[in-house]
N, C-alpha and C positions, 0 to 999 in steps of 0.2 A: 745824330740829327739827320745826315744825310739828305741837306737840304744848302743850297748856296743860291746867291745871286751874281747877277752878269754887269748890270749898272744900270742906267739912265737911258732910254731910248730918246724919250726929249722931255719936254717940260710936264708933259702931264703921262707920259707910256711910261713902265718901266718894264725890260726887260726879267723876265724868273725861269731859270732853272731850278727844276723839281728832279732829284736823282731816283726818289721813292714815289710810288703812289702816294696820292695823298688827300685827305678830307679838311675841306677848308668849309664852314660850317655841314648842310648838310649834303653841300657838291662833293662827290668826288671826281679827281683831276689825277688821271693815269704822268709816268714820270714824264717830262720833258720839258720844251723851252716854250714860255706863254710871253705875253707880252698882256699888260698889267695896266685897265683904266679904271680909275674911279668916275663912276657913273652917279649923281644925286646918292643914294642909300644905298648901293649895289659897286662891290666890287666886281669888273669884267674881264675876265681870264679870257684872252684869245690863244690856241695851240697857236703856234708858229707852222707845224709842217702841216698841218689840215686846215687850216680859218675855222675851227669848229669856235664856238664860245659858251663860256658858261657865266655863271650871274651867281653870285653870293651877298645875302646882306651885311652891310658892314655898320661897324660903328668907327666915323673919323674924330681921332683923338689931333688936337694940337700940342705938342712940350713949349720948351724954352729954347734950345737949341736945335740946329737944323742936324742932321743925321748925315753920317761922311759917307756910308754905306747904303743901299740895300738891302735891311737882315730880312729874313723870316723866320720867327720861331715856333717851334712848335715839340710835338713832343712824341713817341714815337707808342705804337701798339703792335706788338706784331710786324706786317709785311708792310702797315696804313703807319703813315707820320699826317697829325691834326694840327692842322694850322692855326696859330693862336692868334698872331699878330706879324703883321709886313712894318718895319718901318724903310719910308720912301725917303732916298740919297738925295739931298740937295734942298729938303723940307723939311719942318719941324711935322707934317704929316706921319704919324703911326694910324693904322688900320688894324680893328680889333673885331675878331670873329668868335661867334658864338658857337655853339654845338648844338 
């Protein structure tokens, strides 16, 4: 997968490291450390080492239980890992991307 998260920056940021390039619908997001806001219909990837930002639509799912973790999963092509779904630590919030 070559993809991990960092945790919880506060109630609504989350902290992601991305170890591979990576396409989160039809963004792509070179490796490194973002920090992670749900914007209305747009998930907003900020780098950490440059403030660049990037915008992806999302679709917000709710579960039943809240999520202990962080995940991202996704799956990999080649050098590109496609981001399917983030679930956010401390919410019953998963975020689900299209292609």
């Amino acid at each position: 997968m070559g993809l991990m998260s960092l945790g919880i920056a506060s109630a609504r940021s989350y902290d992601i490291l991305l170890s591979d390039p990576s396409m989160v619908g039809t963004t792509q997001l070179h490796a490194g450390e973002y920090k992670l806001k749900v914007e209305g219909s747009d998930a907003v990837f900020t780098d950490v080492q440059n403030q660049q930002t990037f915008k992806a639509p999302v679709k917000v799912e709710n579960g039943k239980q809240k999520f202990d973790e962080t995940r991202v999963e996704s799956t990999k092509n080649g050098e590109m890992a496609h981001i399917s779904s983030i679930d956010l630590a401390g919410s019953t919030t998963k975020l689900e991307f299209g292609r």
